[in-house]
C-alpha positions in Angstrom: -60.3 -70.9 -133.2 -61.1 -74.0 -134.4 -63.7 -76.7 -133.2 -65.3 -80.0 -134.0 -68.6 -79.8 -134.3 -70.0 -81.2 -130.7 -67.9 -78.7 -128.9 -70.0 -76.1 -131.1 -73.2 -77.2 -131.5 -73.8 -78.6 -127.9 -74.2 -75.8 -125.2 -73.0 -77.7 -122.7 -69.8 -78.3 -124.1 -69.7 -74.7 -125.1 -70.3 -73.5 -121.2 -67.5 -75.9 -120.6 -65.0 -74.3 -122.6 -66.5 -70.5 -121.7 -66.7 -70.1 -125.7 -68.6 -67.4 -126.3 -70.4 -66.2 -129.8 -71.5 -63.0 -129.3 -70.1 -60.8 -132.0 -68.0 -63.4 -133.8 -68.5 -65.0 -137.2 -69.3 -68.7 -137.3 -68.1 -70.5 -140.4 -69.0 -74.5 -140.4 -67.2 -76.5 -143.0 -68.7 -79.4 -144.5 -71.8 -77.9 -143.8 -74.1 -80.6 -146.3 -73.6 -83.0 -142.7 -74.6 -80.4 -140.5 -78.2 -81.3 -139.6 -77.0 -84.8 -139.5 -74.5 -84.0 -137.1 -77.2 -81.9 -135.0 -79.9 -84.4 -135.1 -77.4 -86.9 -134.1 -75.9 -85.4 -131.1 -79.6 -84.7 -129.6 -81.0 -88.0 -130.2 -80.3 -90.6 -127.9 -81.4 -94.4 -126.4 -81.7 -96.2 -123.3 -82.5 -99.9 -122.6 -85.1 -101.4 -120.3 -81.5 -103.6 -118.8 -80.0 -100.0 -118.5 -82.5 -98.5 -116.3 -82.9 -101.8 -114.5 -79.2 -101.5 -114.0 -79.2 -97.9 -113.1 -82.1 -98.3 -110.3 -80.2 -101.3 -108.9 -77.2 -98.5 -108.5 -79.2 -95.8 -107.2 -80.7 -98.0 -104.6 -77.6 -99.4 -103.3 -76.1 -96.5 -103.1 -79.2 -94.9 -101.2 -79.7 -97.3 -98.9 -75.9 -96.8 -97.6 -75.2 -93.1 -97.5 -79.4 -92.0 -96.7 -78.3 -90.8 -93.6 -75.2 -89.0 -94.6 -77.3 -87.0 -97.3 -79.0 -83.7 -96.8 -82.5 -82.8 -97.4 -82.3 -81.9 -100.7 -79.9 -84.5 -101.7 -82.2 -87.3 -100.8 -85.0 -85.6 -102.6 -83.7 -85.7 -105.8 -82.1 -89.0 -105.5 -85.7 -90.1 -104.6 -87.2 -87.9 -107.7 -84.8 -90.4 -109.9 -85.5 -93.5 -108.9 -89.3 -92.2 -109.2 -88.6 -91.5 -112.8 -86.6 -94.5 -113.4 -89.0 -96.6 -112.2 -91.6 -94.7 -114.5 -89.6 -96.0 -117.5 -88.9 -99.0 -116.3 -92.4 -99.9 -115.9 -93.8 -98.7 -119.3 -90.9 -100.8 -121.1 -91.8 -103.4 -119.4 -95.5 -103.4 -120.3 -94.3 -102.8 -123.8 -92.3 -106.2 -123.9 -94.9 -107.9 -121.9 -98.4 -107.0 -123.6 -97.2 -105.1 -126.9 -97.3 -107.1 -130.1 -95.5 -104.9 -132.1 -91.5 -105.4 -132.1 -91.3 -101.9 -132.8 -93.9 -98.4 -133.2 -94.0 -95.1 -131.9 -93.8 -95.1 -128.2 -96.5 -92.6 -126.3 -94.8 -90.0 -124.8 -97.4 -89.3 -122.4 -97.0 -92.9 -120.8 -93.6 -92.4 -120.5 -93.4 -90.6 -117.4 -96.7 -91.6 -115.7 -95.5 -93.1 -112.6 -97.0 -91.9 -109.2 -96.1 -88.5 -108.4 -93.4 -87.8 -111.8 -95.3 -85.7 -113.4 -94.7 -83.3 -110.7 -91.2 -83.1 -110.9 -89.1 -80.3 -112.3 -86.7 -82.2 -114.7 -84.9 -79.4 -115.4 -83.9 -79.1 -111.8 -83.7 -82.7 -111.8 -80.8 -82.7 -114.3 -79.2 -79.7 -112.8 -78.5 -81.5 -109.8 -77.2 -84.9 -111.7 -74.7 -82.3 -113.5 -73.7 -81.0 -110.3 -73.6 -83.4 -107.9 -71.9 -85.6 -110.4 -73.8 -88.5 -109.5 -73.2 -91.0 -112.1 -69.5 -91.1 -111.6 -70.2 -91.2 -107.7 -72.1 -94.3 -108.3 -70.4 -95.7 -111.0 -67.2 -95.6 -108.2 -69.9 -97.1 -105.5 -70.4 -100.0 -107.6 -67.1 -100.9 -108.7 -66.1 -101.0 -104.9 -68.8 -103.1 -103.5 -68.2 -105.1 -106.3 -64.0 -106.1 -106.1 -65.3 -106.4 -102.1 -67.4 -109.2 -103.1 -65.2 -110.7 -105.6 -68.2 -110.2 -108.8 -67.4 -108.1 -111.6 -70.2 -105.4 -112.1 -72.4 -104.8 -115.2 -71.1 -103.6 -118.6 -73.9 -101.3 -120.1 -76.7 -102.9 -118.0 -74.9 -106.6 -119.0 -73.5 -109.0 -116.2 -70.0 -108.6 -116.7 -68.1 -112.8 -116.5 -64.4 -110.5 -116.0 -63.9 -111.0 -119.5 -64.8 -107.7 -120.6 -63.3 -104.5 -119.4 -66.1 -102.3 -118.0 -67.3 -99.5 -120.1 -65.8 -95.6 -119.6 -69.3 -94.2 -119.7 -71.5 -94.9 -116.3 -74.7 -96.1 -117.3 -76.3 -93.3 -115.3 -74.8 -90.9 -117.7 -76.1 -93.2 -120.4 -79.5 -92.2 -117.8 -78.9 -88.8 -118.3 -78.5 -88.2 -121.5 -82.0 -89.8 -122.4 -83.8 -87.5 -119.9 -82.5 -84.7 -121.6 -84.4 -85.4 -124.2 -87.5 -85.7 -122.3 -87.7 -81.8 -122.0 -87.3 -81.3 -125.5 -90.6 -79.3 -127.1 -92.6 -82.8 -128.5 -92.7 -81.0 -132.1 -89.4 -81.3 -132.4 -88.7 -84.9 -132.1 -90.2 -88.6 -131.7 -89.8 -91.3 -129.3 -89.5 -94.8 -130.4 -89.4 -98.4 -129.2 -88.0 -101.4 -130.4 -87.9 -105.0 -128.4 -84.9 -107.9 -128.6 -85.5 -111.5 -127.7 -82.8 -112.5 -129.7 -80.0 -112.4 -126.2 -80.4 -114.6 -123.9 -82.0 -111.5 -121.5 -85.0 -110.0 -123.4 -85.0 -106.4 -123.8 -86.6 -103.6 -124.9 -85.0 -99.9 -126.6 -86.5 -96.5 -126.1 -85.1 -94.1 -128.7 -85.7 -90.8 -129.4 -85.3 -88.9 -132.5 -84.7 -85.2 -133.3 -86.7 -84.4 -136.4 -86.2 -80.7 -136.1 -83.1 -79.3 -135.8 -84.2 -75.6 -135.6 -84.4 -75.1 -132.2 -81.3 -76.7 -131.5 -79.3 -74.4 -133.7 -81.3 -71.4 -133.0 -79.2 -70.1 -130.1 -76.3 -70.0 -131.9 -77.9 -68.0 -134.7 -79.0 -65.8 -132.4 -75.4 -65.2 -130.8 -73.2 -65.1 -133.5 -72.5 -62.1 -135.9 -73.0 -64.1 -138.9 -73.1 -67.7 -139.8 -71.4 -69.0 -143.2 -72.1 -72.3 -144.3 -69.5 -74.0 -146.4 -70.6 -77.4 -147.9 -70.7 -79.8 -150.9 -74.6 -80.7 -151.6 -76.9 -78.1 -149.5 -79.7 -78.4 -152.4 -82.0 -76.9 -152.3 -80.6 -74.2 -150.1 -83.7 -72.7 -149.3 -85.3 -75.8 -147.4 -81.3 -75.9 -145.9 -81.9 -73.2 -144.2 -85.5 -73.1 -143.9 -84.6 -76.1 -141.0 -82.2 -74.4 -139.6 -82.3 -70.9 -139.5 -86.2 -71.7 -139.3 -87.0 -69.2 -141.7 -87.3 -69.9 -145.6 -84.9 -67.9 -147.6 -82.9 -66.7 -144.8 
């Protein structure tokens, strides 16, 4: 079988497909763009318009099915908007009161709303998988929306009906940066960078994987063997010293 790298690299997308390793030998071609590729496909961004966007979504959409949602339903939804609102605020105070276009951003400040740090993101994005909840709202919007003749928001921006709207929700956008919030802090750093340059300032929280050990370590630890088949790996040794995680491998 043959794959591209996301569908291999990414567990998800390997659950997806029910592709297991166990017992089988994994040969990766063009193997010199391989911890690119990983460091790549766990690094991700969201914009202070974004989560703006995405609350204003969440909200709606709370406000007019609360009573049609169970229990545990409506706790999580409330557990996001408690989160969103967490980043929203430190963005905020970052393009507000920071003088710095750009720096590290503190990861501990991140997610110091009231009452986040006693949520279980990992639950948290279990039940955004499975409830798929972005595409629920995404569907919400678009629906109020034609009823009262506006076009929503491309990627956070106020669509005029010129542009068609974007394939990916923003709340998946949503998603895939909170993912990274669980990641091990050794492994990667958060970053901020702020725009005046639109006519809406803005401000970018990135996050980027500097490790790519952990992320490949499940599949060394599934497959038979692992052959890497590149152009430039040199030196080999620190190669697979950061991703295998041990030197001379």
């Amino acid at each position: 079988m043959t794959l591209p790298y996301p569908l291999l690299l990414q567990k998800s997308a390997r659950n997806a497909l029910q592709l297991s390793l166990k017992g089988h030998i994994v040969i990766i071609d063009e193997a010199h763009n391989l911890m690119d590729t990983i460091a790549s496909l766990n690094s991700a961004s969201i914009s202070l318009v974004q989560l703006q966007t995405a609350r204003e979504q969440v909200t709606q959409y709370l406000q007019k099915f609360k009573n049609r949602l169970r229990g545990k339903n409506r706790i999580y939804v409330a557990q996001l908007l408690r989160v969103l609102d967490s980043l929203t605020g430190y963005l905020t105070t970052i393009l507000r009161n920071e003088k710095k276009d750009e720096d590290k951003a503190e990861i501990n400040r991140l997610l110091a709303g009231k009452g986040v740090d006693q949520i279980n993101l990992y639950r948290l994005m279990k039940y955004l998988q499975d409830s798929k909840l972005a595409r629920k709202l995404d569907g919400y919007t678009l629906h109020i929306s034609e009823a009262s003749g506006s076009m929503p928001a491309v990627n956070g921006i106020a669509n005029n009906g010129t542009k068609k709207l974007s394939a990916l929700p923003v709340l998946i956008q949503v998603q895939s940066f909170l993912q990274t919030l669980t990641f091990p802090a050794e492994e990667g750093q958060f970053f901020y960078s702020k725009s005046t340059e639109s006519e809406r300032s803005d401000c970018v929280l990135r996050y980027l994987l500097l490790d790519p050990t952990q992320q490949f370590r499940e599949i060394v630890q599934e497959a038979r063997s692992i052959v890497l088949a590149g152009g430039t790996m040199s030196p080999v040794r620190h190669t697979t010293t950061l991703l295998y995680g041990v030197s001379g491998y």
